[in-house]
C-alpha positions as protocol buffer text, in pm:
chain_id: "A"
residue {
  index: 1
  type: UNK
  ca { x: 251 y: -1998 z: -2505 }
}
residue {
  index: 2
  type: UNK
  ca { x: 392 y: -1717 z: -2327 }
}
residue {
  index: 3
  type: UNK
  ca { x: 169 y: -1402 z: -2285 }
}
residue {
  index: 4
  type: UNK
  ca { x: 298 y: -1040 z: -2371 }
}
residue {
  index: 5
  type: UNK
  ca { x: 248 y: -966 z: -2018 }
}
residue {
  index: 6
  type: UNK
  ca { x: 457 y: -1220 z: -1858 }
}
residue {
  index: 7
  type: UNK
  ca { x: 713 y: -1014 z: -1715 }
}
residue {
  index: 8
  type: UNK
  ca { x: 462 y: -865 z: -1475 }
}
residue {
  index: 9
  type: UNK
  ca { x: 264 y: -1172 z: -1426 }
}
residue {
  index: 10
  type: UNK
  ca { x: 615 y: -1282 z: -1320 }
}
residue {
  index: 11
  type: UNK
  ca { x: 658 y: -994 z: -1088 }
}
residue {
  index: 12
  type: UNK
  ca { x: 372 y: -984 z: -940 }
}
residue {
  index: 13
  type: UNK
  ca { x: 394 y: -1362 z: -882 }
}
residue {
  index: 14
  type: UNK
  ca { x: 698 y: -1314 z: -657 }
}
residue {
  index: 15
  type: UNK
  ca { x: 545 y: -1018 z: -483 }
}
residue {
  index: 16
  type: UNK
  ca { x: 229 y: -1112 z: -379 }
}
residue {
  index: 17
  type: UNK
  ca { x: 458 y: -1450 z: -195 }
}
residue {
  index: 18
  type: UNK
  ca { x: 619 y: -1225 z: -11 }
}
residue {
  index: 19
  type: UNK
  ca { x: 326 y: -1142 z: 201 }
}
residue {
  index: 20
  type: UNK
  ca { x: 280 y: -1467 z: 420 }
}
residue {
  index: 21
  type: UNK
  ca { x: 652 y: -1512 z: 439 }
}
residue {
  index: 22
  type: UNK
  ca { x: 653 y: -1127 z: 634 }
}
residue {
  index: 23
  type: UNK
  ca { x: 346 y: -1253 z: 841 }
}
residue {
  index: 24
  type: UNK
  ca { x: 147 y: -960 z: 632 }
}
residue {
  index: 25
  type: UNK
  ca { x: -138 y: -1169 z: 550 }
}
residue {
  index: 26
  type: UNK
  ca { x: -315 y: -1420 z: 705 }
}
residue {
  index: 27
  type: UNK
  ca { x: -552 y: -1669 z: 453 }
}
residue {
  index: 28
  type: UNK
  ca { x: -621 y: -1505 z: 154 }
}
residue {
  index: 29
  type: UNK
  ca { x: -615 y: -1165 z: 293 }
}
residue {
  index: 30
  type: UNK
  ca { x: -487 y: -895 z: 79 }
}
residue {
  index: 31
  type: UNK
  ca { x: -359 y: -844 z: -241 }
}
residue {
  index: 32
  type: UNK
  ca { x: -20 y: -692 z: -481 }
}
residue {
  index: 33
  type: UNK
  ca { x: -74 y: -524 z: -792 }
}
residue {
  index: 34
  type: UNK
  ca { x: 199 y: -443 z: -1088 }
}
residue {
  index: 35
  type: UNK
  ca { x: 171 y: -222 z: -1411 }
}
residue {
  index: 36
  type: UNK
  ca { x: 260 y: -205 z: -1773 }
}
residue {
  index: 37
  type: UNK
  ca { x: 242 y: 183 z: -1812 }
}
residue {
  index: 38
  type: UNK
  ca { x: 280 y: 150 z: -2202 }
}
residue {
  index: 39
  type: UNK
  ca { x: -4 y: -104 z: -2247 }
}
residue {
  index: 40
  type: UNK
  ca { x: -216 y: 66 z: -1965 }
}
residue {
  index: 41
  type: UNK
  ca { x: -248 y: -255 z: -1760 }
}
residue {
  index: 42
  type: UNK
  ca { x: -170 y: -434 z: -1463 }
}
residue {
  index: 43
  type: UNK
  ca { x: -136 y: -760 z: -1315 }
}
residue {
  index: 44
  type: UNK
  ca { x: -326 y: -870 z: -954 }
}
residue {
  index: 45
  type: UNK
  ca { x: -381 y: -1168 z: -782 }
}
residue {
  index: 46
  type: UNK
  ca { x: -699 y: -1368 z: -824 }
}
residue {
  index: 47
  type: UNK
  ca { x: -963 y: -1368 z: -614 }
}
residue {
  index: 48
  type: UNK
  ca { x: -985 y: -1590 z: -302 }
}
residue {
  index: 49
  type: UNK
  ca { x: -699 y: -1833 z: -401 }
}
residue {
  index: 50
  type: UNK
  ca { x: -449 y: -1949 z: -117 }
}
residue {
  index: 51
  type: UNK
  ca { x: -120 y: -1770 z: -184 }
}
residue {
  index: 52
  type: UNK
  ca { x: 39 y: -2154 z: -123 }
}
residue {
  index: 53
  type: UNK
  ca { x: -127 y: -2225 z: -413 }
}
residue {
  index: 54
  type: UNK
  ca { x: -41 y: -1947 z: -678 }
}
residue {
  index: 55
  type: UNK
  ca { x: 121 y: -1996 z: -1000 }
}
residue {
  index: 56
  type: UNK
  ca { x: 190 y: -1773 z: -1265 }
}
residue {
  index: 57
  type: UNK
  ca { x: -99 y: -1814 z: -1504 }
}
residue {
  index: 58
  type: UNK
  ca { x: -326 y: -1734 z: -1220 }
}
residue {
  index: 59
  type: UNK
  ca { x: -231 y: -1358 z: -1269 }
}
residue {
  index: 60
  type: UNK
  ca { x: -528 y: -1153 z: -1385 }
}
residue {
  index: 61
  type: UNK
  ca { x: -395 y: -903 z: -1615 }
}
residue {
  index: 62
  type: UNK
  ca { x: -675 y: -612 z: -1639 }
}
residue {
  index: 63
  type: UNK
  ca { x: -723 y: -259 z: -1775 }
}
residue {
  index: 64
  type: UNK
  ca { x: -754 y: 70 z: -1593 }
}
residue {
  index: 65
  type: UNK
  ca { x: -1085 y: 74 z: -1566 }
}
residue {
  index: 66
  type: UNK
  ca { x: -1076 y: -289 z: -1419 }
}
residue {
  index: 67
  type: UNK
  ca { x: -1164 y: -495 z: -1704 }
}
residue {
  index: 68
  type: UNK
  ca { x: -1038 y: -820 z: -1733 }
}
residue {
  index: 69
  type: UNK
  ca { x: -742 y: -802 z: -2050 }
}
residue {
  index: 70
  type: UNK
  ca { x: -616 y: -1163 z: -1963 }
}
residue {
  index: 71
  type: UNK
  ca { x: -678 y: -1446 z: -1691 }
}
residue {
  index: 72
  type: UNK
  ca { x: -969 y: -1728 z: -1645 }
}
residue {
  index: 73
  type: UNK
  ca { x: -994 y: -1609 z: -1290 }
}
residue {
  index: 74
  type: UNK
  ca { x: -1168 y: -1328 z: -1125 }
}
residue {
  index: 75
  type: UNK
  ca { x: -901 y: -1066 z: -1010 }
}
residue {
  index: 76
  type: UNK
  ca { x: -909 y: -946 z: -656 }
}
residue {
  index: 77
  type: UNK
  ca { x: -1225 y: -753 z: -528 }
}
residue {
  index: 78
  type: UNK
  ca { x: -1030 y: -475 z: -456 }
}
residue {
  index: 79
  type: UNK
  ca { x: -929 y: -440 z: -873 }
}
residue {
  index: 80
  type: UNK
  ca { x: -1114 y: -97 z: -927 }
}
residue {
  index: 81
  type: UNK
  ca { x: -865 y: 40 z: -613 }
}
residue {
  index: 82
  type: UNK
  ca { x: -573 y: -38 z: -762 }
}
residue {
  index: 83
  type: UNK
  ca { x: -727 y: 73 z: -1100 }
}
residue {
  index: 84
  type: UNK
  ca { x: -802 y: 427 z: -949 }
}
residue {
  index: 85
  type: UNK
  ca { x: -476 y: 496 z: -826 }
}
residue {
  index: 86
  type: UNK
  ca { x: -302 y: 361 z: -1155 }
}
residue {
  index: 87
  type: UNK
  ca { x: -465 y: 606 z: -1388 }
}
residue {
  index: 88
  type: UNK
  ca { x: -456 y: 951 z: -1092 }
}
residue {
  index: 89
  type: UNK
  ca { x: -103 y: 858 z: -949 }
}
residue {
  index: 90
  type: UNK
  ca { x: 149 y: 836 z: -1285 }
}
residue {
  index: 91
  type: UNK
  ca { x: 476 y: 737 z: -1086 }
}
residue {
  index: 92
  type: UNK
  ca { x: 373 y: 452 z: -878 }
}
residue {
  index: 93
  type: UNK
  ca { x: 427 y: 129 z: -1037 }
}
residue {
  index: 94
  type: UNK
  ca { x: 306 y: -139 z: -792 }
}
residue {
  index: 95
  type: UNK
  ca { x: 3 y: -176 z: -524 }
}
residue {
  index: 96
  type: UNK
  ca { x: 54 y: -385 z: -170 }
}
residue {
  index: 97
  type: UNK
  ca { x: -323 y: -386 z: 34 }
}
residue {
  index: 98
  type: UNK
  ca { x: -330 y: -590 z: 299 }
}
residue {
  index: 99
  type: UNK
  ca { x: -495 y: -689 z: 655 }
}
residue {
  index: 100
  type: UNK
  ca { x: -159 y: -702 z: 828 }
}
residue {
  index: 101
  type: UNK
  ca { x: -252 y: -681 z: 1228 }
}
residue {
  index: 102
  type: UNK
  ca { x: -105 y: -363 z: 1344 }
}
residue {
  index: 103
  type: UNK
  ca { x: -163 y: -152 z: 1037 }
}
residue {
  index: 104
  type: UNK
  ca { x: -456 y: -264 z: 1070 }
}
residue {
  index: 105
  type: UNK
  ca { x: -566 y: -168 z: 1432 }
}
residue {
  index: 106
  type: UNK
  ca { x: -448 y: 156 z: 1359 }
}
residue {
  index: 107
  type: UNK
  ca { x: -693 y: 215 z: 1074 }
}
residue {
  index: 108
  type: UNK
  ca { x: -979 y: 63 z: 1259 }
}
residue {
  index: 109
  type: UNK
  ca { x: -871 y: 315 z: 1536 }
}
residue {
  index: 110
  type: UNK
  ca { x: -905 y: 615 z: 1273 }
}
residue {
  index: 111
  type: UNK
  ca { x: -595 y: 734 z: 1418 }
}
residue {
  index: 112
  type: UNK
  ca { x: -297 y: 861 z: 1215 }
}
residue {
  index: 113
  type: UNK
  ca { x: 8 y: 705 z: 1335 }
}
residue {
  index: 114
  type: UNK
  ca { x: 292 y: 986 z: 1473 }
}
residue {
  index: 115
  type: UNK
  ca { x: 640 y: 1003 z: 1407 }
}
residue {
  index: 116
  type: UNK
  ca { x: 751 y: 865 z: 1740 }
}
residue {
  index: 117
  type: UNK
  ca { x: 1071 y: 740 z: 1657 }
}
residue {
  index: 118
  type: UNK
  ca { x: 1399 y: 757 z: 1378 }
}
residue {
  index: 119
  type: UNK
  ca { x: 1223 y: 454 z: 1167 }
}
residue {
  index: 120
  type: UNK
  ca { x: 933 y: 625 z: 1091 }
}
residue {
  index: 121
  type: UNK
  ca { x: 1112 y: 982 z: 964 }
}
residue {
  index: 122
  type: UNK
  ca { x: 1340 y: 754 z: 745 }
}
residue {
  index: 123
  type: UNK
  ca { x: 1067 y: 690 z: 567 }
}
residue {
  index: 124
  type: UNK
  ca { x: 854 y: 1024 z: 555 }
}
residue {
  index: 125
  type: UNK
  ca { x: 853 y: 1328 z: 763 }
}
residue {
  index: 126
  type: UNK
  ca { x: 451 y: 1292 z: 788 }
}
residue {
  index: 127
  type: UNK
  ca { x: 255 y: 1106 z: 1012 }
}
residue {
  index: 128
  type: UNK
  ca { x: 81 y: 825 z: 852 }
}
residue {
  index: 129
  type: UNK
  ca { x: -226 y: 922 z: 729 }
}
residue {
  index: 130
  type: UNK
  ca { x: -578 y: 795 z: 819 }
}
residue {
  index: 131
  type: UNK
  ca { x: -857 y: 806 z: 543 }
}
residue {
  index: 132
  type: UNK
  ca { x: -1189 y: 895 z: 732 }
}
residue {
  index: 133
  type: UNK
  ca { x: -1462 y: 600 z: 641 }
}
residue {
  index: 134
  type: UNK
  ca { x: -1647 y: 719 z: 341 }
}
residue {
  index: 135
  type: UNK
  ca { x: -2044 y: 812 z: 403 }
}
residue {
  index: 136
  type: UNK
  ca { x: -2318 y: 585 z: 357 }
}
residue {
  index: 137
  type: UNK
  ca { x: -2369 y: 730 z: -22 }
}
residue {
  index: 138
  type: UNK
  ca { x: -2037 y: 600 z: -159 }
}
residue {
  index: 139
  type: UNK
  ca { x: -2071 y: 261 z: 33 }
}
residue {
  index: 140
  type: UNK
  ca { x: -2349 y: 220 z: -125 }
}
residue {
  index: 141
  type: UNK
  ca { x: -2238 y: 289 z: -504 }
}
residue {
  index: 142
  type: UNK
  ca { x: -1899 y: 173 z: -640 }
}
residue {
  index: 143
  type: UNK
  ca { x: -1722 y: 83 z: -316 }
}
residue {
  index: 144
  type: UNK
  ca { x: -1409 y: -48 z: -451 }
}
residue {
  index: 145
  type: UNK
  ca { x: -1347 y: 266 z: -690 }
}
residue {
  index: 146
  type: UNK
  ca { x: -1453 y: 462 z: -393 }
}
residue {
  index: 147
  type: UNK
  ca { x: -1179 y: 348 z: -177 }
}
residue {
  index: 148
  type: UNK
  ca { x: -934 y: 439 z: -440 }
}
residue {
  index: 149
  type: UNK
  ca { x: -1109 y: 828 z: -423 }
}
residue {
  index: 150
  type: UNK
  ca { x: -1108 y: 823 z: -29 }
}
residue {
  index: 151
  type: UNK
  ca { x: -734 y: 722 z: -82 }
}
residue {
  index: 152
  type: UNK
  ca { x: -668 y: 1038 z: -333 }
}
residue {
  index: 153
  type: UNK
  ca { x: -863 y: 1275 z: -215 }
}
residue {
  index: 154
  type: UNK
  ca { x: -705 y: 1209 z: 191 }
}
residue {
  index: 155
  type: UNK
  ca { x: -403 y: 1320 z: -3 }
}
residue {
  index: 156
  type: UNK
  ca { x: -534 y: 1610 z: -96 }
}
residue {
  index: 157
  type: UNK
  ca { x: -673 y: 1729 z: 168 }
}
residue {
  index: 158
  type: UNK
  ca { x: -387 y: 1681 z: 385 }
}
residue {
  index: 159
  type: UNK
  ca { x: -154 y: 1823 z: 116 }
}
residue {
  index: 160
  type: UNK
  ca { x: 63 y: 1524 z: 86 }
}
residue {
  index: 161
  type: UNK
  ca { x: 300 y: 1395 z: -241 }
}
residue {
  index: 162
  type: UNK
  ca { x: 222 y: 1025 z: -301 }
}
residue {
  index: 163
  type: UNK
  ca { x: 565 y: 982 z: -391 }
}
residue {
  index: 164
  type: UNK
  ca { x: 684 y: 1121 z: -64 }
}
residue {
  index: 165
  type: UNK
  ca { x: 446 y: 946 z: 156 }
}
residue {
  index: 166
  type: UNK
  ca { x: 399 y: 577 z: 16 }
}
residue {
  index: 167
  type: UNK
  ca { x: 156 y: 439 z: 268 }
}
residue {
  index: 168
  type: UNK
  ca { x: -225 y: 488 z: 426 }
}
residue {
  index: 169
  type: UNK
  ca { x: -432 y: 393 z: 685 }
}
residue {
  index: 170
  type: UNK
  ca { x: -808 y: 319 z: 507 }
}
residue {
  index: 171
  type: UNK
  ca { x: -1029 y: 390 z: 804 }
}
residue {
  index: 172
  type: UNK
  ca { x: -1239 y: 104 z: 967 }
}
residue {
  index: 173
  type: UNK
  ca { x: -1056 y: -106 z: 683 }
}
residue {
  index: 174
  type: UNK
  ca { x: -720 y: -117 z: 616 }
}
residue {
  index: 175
  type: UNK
  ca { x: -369 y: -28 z: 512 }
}
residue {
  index: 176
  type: UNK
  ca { x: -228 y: 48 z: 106 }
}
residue {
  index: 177
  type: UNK
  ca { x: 120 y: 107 z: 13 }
}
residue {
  index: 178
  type: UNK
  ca { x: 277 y: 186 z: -370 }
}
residue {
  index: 179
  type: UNK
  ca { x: 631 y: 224 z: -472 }
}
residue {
  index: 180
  type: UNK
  ca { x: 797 y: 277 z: -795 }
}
residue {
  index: 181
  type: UNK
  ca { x: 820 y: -108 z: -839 }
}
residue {
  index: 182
  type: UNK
  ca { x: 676 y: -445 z: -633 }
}
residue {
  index: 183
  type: UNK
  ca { x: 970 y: -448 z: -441 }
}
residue {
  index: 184
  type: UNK
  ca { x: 907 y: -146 z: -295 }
}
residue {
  index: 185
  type: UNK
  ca { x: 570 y: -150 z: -249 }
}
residue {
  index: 186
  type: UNK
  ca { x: 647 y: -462 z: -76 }
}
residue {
  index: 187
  type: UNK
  ca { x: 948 y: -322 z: 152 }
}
residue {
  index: 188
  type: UNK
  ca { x: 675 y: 0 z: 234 }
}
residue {
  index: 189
  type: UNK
  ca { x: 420 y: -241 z: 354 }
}
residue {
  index: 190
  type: UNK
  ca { x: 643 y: -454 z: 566 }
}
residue {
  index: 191
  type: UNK
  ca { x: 819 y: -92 z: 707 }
}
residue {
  index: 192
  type: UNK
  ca { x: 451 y: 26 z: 768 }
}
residue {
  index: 193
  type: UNK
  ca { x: 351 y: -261 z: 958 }
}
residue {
  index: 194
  type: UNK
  ca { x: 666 y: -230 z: 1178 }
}
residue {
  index: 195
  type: UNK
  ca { x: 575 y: 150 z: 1215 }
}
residue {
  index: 196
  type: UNK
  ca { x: 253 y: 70 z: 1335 }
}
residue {
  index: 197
  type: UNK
  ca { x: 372 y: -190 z: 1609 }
}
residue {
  index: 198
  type: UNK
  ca { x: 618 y: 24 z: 1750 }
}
residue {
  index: 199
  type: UNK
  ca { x: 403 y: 305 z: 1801 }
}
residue {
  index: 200
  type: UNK
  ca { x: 138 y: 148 z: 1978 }
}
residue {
  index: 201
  type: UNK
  ca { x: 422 y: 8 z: 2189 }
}
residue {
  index: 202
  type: UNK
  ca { x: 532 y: 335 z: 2247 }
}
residue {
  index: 203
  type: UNK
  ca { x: 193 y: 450 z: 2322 }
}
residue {
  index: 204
  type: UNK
  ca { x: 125 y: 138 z: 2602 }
}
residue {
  index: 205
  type: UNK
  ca { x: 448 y: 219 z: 2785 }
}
residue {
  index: 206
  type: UNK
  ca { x: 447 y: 612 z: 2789 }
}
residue {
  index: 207
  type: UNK
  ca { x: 44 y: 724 z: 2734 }
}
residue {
  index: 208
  type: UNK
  ca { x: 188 y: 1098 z: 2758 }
}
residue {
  index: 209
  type: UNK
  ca { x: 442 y: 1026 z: 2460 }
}
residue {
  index: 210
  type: UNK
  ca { x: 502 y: 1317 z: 2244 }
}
residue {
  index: 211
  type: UNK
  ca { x: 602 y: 1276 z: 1852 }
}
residue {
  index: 212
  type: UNK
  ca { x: 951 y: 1318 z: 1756 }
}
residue {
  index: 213
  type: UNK
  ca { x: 1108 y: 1670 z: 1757 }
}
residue {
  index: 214
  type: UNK
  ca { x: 1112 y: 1835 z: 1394 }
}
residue {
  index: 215
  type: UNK
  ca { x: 1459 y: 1864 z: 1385 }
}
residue {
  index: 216
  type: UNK
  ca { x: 1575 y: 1498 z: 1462 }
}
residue {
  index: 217
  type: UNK
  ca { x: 1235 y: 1406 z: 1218 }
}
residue {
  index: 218
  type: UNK
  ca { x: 1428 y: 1630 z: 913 }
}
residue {
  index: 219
  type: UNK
  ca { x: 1770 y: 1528 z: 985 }
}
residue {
  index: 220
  type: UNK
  ca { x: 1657 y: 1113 z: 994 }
}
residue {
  index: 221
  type: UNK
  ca { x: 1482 y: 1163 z: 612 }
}
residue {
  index: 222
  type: UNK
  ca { x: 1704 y: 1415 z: 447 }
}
residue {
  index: 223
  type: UNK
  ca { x: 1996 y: 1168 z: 542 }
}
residue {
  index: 224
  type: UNK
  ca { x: 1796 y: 899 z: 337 }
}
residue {
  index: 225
  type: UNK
  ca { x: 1648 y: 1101 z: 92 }
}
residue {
  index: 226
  type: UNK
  ca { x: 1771 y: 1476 z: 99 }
}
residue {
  index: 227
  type: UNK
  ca { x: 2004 y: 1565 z: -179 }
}
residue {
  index: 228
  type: UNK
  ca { x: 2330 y: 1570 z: 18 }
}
residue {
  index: 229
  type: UNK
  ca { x: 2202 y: 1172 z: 159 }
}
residue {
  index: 230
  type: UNK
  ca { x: 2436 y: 953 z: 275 }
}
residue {
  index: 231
  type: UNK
  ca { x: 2274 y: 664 z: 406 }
}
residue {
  index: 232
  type: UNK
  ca { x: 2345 y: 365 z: 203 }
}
residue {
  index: 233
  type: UNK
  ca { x: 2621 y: 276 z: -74 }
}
């Protein structure tokens, strides 16, 4: 019988395959999230299962506080995240986490990544933000909903619009993206990972390299996203 939820089960099927097939995961590493605003749910991949081995009734569907709505399996242990920044962020409405390599060695770096080159400002004008590791108090409470607080409140301390700036850097852990649907939250962790290679490319060959001038910065993201943009039919 076909669940009320199946559209997002569906989606977030199709999604969360899309991360081995960019070489964003490795195992069972990482995670894609989708949500039903008007029933206040979402849909997330089950703990610990090969992605070669996912069908569509393995799709936990749970509630904003993380509760399990519909599934036999346990969701992903990073549920309460995802569950955070579903009920503080209203527009976003799909999660990618993952362990992909470069992202990653950023984030265990603590470093932000700069806007070094034209790929990066078509995406935001910022420099890709690096949660500091949370202190021993929060690691030892709820760690999962804590991540999804160290994710919000790096936002607001660095003044940035999560619909502007779709990607983070979780210090000593790992890299989250959001978009207004899984295929964007998708593309945004694929373009992240790319951003992340190429600047520590740029970073081996010229140590001394400087980020991107501001003006060449605006003019690549107000050409993709400004209201005169062109890029694109």
């Amino acid at each position: 019988m076909s669940s009320i939820f199946q559209k997002i089960k569906e989606e977030c099927l199709l999604a969360n395959l899309e991360l081995p097939k960019l070489d964003l995961v490795l195992f069972t590493f990482g995670n894609v999230s989708v949500v039903d605003r008007t029933n206040k749910v979402f849909a997330i991949k089950p703990s610990g299962i090969p992605y070669e081995n996912l069908t569509i009734e393995d799709m936990v569907i749970v509630d904003f506080e993380g509760k399990v709505v519909e599934g036999k399996l346990k969701p992903s242990s990073d549920t309460h995240s995802h569950a955070v920044l579903y009920k503080h962020w209203e527009k976003i409405g799909s999660i990618v986490h993952t362990h992909s390599t470069y992202a990653t060695a950023w984030a265990q770096s603590l470093r932000d990544i700069p806007v070094y080159g034209t790929t990066h400002a078509d995406y935001t004008i910022a420099a890709i933000p690096c949660a500091a590791p949370m202190n021993d108090e929060k690691i030892k409470g709820d760690y999962e909903i804590e991540t999804g607080h160290q994710i919000i409140d790096c936002f607001k301390e660095r003044n940035l619009d999560y619909q502007e700036v779709e990607m983070i850097l979780v210090g000593s852990h790992a890299p989250f993206t959001w978009g207004k649907d899984a295929k964007k939250a998708v593309h945004n962790s694929a373009v992240l990972e790319f951003i992340a290679k190429t600047a520590l490319y740029t970073e081996q060959i010229n140590k001394e390299a400087n980020p991107m001038k501001d003006s060449l910065i605006e003019k690549h993201f107000q050409r993709k996203h400004g209201p005169n943009s062109y890029y694109g039919q």
